[in-house]
PDBQT receptor file of N, H, CA, C and O in Angstrom, charges set to zero:
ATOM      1  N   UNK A   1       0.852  -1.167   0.000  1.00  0.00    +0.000 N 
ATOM      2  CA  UNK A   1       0.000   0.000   0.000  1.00  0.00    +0.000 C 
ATOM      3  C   UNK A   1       0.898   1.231   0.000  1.00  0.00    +0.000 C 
ATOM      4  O   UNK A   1       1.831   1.397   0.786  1.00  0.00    +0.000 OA
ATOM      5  N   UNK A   2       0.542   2.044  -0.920  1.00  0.00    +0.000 N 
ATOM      6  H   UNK A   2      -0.216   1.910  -1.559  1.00  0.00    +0.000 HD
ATOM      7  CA  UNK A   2       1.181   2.729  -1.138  1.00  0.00    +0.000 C 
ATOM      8  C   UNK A   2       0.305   4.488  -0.289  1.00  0.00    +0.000 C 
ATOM      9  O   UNK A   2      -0.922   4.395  -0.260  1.00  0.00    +0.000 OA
ATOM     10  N   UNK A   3       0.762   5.590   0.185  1.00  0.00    +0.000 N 
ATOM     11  H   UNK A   3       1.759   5.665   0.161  1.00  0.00    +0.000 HD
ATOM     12  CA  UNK A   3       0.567   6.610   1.162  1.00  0.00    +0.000 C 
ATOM     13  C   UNK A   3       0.159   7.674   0.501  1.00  0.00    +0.000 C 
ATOM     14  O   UNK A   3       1.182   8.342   0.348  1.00  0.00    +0.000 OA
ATOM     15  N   UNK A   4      -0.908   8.344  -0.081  1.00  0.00    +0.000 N 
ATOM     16  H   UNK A   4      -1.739   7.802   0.043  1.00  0.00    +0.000 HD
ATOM     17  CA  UNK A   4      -0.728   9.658  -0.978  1.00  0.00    +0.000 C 
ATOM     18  C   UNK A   4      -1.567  10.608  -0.454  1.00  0.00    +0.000 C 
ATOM     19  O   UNK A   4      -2.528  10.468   0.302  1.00  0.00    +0.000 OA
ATOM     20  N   UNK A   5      -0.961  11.846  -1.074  1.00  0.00    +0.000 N 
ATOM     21  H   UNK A   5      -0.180  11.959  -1.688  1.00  0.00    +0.000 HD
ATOM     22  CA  UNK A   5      -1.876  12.899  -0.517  1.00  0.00    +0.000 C 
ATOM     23  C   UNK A   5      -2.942  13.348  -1.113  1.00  0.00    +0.000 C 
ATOM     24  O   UNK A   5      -3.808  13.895  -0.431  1.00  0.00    +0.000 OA
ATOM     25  N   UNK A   6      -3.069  13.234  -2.257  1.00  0.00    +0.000 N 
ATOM     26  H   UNK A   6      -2.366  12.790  -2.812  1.00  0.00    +0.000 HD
ATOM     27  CA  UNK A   6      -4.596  13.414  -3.043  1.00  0.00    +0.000 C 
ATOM     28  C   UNK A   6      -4.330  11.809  -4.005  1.00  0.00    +0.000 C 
ATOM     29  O   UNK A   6      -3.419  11.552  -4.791  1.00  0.00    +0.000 OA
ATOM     30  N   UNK A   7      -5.681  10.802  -3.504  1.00  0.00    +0.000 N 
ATOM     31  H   UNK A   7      -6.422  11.010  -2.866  1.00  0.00    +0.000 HD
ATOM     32  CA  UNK A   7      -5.767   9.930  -4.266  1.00  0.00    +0.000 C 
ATOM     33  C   UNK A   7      -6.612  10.388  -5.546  1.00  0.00    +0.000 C 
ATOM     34  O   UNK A   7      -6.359   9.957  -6.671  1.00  0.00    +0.000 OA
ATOM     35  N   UNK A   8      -7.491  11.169  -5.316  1.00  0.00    +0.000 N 
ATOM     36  H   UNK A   8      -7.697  11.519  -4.402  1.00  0.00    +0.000 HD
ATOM     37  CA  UNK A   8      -8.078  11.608  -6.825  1.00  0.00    +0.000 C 
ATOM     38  C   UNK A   8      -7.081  11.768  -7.872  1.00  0.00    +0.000 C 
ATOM     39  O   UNK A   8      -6.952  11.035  -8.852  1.00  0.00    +0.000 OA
ATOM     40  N   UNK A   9      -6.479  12.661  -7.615  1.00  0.00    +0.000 N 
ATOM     41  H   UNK A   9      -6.585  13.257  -6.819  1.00  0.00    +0.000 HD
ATOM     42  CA  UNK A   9      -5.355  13.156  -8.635  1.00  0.00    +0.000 C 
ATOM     43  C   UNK A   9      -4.098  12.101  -9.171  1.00  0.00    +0.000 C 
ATOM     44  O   UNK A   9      -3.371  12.187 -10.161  1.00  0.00    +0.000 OA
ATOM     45  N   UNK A  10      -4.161  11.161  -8.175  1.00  0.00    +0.000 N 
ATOM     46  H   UNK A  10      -4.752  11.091  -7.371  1.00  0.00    +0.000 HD
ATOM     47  CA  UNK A  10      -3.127  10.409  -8.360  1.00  0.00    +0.000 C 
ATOM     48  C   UNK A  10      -3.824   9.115  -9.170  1.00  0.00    +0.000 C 
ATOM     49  O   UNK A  10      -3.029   8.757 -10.039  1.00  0.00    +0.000 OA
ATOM     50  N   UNK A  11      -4.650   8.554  -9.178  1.00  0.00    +0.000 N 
ATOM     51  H   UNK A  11      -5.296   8.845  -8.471  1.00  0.00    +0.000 HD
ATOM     52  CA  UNK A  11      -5.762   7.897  -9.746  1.00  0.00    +0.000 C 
ATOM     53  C   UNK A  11      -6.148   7.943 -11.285  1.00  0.00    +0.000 C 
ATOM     54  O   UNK A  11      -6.323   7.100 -12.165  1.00  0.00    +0.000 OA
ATOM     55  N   UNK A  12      -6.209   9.644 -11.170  1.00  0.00    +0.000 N 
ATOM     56  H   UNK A  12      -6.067  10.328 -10.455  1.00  0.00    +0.000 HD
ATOM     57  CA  UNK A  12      -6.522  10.084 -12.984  1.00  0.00    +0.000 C 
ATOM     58  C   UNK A  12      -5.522  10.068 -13.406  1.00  0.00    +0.000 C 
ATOM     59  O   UNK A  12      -5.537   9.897 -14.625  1.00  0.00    +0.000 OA
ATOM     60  N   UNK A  13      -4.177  10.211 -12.801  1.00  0.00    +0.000 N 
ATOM     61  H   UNK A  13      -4.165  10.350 -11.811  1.00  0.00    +0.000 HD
ATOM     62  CA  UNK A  13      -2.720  10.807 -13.492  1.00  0.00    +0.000 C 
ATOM     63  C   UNK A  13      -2.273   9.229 -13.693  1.00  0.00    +0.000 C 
ATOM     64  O   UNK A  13      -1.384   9.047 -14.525  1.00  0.00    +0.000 OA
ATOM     65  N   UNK A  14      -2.832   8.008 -12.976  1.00  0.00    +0.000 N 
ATOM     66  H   UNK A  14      -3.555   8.156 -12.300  1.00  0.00    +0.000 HD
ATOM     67  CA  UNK A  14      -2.442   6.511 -13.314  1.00  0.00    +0.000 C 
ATOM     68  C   UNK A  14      -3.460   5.861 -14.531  1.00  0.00    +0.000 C 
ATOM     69  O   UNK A  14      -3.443   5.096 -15.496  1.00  0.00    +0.000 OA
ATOM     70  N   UNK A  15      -4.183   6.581 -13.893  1.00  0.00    +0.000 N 
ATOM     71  H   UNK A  15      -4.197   7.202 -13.110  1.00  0.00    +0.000 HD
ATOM     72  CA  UNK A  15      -5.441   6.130 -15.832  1.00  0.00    +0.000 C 
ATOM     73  C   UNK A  15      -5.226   6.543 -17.048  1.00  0.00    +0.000 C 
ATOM     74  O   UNK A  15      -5.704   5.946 -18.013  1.00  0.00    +0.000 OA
ATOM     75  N   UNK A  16      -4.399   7.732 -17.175  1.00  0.00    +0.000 N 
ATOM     76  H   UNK A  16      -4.011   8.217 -16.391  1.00  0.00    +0.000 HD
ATOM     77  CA  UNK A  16      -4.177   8.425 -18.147  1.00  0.00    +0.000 C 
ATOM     78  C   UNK A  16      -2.902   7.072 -18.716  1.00  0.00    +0.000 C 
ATOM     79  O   UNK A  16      -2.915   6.646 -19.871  1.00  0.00    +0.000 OA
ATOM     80  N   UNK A  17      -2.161   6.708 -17.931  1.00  0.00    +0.000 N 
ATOM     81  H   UNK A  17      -2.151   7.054 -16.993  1.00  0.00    +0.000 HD
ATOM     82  CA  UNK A  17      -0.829   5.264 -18.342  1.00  0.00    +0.000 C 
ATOM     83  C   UNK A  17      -1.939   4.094 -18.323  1.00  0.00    +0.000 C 
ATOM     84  O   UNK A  17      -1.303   3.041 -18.365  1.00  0.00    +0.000 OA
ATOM     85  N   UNK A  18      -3.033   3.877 -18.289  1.00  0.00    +0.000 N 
ATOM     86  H   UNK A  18      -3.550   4.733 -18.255  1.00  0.00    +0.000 HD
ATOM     87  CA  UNK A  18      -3.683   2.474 -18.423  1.00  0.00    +0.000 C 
ATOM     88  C   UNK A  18      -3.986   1.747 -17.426  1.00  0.00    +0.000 C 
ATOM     89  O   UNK A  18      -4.287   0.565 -17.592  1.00  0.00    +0.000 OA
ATOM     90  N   UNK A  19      -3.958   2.391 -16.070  1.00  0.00    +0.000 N 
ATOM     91  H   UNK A  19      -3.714   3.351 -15.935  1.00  0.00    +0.000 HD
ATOM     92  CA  UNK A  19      -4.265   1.950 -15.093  1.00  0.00    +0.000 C 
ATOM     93  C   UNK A  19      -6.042   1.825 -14.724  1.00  0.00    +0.000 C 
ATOM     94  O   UNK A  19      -6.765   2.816 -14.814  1.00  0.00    +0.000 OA
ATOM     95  N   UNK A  20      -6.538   0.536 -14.332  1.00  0.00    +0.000 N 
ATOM     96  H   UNK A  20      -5.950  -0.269 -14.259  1.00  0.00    +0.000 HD
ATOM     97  CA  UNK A  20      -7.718   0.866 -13.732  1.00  0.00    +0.000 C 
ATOM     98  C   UNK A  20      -8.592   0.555 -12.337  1.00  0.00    +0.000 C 
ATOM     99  O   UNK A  20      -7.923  -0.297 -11.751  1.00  0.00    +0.000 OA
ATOM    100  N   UNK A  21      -9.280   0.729 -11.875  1.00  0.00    +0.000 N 
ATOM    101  H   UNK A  21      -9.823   1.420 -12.352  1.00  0.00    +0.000 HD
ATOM    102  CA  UNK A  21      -9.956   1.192 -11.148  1.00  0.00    +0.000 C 
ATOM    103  C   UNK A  21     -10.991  -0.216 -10.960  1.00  0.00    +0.000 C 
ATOM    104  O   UNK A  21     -12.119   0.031 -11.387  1.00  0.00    +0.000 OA
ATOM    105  N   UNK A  22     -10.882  -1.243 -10.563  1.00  0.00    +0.000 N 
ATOM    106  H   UNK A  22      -9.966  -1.443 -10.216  1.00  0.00    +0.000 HD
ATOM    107  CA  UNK A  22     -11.724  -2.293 -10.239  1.00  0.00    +0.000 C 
ATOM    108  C   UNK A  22     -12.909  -1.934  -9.184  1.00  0.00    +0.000 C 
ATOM    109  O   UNK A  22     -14.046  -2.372  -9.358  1.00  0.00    +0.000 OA
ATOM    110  N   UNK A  23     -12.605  -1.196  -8.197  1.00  0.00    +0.000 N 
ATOM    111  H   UNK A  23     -11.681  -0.840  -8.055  1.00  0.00    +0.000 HD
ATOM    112  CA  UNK A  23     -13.661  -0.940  -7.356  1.00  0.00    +0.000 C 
ATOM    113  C   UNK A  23     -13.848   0.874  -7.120  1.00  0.00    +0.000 C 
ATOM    114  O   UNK A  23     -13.198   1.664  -7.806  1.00  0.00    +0.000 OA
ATOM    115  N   UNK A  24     -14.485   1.167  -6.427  1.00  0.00    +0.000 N 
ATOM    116  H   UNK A  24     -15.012   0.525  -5.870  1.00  0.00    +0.000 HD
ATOM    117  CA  UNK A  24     -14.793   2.895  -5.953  1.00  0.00    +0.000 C 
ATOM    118  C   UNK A  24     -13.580   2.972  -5.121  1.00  0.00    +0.000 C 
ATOM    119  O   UNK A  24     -12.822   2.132  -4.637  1.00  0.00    +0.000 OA
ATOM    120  N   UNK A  25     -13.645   4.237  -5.114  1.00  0.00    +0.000 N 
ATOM    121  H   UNK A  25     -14.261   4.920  -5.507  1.00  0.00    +0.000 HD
ATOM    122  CA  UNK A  25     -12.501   4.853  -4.114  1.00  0.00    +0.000 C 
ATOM    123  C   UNK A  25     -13.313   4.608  -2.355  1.00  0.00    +0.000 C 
ATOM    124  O   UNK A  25     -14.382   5.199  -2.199  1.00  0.00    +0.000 OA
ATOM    125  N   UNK A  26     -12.826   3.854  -1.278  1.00  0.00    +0.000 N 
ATOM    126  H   UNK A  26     -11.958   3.375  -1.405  1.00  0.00    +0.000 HD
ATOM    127  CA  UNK A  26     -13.927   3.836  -0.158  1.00  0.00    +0.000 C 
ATOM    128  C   UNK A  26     -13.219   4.593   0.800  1.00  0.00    +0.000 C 
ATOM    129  O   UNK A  26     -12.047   4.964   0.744  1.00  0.00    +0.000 OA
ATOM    130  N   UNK A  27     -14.113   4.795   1.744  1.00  0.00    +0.000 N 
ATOM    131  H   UNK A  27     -15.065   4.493   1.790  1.00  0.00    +0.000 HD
ATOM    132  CA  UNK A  27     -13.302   5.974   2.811  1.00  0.00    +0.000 C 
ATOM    133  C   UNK A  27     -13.577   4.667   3.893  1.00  0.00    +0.000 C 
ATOM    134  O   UNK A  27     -14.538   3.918   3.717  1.00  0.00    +0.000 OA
ATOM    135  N   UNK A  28     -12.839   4.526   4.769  1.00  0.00    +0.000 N 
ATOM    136  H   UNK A  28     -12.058   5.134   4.912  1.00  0.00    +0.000 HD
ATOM    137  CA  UNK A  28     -12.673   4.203   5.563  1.00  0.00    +0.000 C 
ATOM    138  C   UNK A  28     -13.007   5.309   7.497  1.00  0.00    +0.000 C 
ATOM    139  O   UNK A  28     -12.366   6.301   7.845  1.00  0.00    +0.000 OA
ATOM    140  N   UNK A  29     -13.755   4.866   8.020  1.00  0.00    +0.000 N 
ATOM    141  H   UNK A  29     -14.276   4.060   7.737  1.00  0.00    +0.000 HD
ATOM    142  CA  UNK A  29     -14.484   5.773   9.012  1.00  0.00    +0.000 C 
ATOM    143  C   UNK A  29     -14.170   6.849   8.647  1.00  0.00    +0.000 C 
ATOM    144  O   UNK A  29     -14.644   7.088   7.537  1.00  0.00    +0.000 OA
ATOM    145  N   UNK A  30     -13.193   8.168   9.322  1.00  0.00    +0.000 N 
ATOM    146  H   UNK A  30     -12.807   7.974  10.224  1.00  0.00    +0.000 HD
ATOM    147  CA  UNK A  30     -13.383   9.252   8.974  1.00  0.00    +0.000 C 
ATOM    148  C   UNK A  30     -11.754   9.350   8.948  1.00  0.00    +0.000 C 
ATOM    149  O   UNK A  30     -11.255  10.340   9.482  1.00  0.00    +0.000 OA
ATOM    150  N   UNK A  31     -10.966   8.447   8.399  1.00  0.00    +0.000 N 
ATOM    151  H   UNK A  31     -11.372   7.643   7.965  1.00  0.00    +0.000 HD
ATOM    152  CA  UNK A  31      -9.779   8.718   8.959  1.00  0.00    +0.000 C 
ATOM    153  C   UNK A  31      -8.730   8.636   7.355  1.00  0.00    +0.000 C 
ATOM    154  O   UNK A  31      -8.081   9.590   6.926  1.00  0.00    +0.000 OA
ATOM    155  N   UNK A  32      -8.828   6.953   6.553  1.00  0.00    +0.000 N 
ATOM    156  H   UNK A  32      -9.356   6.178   6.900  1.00  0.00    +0.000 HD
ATOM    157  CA  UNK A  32      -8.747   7.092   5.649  1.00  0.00    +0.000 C 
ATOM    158  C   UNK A  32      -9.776   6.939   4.101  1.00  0.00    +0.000 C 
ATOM    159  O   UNK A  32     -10.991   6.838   4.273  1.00  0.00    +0.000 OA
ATOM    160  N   UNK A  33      -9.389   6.933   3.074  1.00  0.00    +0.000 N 
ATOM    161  H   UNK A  33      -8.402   7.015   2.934  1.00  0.00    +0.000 HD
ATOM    162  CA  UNK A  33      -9.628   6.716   1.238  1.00  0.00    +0.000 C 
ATOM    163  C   UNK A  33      -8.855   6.157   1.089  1.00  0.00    +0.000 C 
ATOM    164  O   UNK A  33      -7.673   6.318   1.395  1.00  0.00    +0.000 OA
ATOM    165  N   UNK A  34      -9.618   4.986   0.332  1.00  0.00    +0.000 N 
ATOM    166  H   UNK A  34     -10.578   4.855   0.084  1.00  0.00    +0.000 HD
ATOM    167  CA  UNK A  34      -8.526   3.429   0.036  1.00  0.00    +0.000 C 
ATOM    168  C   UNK A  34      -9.100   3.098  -1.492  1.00  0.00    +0.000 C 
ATOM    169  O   UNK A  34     -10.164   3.291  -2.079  1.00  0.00    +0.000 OA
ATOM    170  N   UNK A  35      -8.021   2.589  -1.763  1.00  0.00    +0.000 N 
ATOM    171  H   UNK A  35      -7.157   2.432  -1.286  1.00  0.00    +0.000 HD
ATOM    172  CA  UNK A  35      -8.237   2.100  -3.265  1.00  0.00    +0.000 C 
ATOM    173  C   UNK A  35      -7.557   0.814  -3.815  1.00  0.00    +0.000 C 
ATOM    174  O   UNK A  35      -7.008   0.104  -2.972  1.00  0.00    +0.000 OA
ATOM    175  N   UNK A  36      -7.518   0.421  -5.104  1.00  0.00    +0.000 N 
ATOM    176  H   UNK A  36      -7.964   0.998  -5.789  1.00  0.00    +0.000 HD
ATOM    177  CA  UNK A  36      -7.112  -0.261  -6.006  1.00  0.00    +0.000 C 
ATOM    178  C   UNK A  36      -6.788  -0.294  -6.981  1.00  0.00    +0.000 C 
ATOM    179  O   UNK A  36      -7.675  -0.425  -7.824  1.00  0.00    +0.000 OA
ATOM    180  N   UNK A  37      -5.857  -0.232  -7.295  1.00  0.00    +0.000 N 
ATOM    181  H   UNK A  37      -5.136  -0.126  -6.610  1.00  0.00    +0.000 HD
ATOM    182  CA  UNK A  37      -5.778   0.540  -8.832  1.00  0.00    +0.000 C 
ATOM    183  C   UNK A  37      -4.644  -1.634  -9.858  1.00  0.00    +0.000 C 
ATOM    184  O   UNK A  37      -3.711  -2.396  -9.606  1.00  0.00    +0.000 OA
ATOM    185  N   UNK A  38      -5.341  -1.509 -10.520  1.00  0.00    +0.000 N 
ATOM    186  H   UNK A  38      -6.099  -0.891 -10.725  1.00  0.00    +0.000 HD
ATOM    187  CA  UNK A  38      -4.425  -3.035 -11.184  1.00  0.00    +0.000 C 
ATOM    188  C   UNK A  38      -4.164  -2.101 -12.741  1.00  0.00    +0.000 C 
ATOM    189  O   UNK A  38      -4.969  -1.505 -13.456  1.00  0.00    +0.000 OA
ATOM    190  N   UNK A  39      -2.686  -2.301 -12.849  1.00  0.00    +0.000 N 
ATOM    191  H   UNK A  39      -2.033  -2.786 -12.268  1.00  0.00    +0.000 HD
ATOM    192  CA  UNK A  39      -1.898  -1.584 -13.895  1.00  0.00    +0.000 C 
ATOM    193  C   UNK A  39      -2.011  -2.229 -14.958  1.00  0.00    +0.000 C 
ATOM    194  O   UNK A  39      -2.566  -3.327 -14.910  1.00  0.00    +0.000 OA
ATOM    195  N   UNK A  40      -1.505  -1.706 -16.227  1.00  0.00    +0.000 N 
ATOM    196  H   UNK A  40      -1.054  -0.814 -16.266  1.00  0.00    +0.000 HD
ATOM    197  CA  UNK A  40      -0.950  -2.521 -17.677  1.00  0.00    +0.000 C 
ATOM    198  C   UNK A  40      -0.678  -3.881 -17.523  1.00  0.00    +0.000 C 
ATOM    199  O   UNK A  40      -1.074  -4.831 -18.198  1.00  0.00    +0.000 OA
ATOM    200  N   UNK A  41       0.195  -3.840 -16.354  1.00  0.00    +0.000 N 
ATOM    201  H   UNK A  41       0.517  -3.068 -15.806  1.00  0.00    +0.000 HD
ATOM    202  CA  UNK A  41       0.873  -5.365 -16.290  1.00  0.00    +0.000 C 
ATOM    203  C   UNK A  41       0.082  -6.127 -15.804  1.00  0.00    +0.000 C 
ATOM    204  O   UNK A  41       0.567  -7.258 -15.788  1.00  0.00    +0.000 OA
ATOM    205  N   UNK A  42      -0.905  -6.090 -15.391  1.00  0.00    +0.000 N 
ATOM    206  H   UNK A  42      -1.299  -5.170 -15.404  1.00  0.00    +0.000 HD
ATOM    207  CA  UNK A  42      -1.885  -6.704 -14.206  1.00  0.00    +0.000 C 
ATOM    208  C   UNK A  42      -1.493  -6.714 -12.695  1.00  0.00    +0.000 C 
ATOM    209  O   UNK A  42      -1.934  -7.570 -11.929  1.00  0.00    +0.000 OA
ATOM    210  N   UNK A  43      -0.738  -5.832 -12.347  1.00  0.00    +0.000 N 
ATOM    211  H   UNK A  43      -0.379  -5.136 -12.970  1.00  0.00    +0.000 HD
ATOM    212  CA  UNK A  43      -0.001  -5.895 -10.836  1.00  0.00    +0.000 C 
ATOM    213  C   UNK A  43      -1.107  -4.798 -10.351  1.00  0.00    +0.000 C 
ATOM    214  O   UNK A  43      -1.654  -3.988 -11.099  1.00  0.00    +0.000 OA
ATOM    215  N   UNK A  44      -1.321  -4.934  -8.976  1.00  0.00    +0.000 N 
ATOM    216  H   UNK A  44      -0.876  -5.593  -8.369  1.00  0.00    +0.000 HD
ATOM    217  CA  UNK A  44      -2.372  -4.712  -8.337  1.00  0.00    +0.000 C 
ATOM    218  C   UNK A  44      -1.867  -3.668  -6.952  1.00  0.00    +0.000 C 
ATOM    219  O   UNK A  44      -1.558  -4.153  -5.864  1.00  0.00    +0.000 OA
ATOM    220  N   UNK A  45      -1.861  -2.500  -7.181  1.00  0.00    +0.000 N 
ATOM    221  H   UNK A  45      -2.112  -2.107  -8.065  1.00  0.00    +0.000 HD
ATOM    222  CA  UNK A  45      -1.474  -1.502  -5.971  1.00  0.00    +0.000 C 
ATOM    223  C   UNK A  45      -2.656  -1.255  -5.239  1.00  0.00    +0.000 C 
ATOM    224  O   UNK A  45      -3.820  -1.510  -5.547  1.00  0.00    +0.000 OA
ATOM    225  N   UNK A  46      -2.054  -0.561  -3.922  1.00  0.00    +0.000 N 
ATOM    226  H   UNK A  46      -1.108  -0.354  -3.671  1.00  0.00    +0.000 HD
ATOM    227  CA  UNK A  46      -3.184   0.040  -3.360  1.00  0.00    +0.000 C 
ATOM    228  C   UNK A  46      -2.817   1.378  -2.667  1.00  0.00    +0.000 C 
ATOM    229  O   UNK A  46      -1.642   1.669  -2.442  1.00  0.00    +0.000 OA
ATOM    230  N   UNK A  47      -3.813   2.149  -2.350  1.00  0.00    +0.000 N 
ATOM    231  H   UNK A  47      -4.767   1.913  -2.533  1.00  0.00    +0.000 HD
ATOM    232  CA  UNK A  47      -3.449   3.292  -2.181  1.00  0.00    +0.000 C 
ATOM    233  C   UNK A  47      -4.257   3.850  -0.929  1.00  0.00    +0.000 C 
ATOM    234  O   UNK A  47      -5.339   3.433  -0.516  1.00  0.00    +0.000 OA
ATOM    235  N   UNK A  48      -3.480   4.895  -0.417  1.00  0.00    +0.000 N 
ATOM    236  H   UNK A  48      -2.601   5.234  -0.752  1.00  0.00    +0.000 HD
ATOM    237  CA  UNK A  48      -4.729   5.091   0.611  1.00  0.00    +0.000 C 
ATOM    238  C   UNK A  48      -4.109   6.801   0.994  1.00  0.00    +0.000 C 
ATOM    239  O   UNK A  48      -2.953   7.123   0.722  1.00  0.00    +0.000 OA
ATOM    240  N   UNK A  49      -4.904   7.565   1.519  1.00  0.00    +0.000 N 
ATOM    241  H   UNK A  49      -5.843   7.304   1.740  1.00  0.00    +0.000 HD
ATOM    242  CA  UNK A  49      -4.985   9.058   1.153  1.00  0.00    +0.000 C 
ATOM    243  C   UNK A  49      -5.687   9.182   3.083  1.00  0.00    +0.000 C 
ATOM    244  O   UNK A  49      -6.710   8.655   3.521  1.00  0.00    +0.000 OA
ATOM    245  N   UNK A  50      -4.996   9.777   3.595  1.00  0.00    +0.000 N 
ATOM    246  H   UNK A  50      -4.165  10.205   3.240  1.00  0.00    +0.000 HD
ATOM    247  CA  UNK A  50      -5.383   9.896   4.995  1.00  0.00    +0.000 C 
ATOM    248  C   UNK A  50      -6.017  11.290   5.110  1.00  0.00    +0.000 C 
ATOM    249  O   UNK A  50      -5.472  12.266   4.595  1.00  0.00    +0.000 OA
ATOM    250  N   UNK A  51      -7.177  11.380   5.792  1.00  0.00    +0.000 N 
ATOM    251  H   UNK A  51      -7.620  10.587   6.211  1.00  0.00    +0.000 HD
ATOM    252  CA  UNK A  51      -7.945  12.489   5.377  1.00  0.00    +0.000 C 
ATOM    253  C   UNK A  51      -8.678  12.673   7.159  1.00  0.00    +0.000 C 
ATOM    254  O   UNK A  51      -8.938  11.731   7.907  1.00  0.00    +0.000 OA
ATOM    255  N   UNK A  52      -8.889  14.312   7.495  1.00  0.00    +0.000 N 
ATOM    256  H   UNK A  52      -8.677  15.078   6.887  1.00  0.00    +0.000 HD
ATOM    257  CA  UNK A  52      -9.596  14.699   8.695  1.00  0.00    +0.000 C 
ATOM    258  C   UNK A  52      -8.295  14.850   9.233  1.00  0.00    +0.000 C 
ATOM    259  O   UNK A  52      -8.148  15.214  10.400  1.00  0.00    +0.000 OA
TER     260      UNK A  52
């Protein structure tokens, strides 16, 4: 899992290289935004954006 500070931005700027988006972006209680993003290669990151 990878730590970012705006997952939006980082999300569109990985789609724009072919990355996609298997599920919604979910927030987690009020603390983090978690994601999934599976690349070109089929390798499977995750991301999470700490928020509040």
């Amino acid at each position: 899992m990878f730590a970012v500070d705006d997952i939006d931005d980082i999300v569109d700027r990985l789609r724009t290289h072919g990355a996609e988006l298997p599920d919604e972006i979910a927030q987690y209680e009020s603390t983090y935004r978690l994601c999934y993003l599976r690349g070109s290669a089929g390798i499977i990151v995750a991301l999470a954006e700490q928020i509040g």
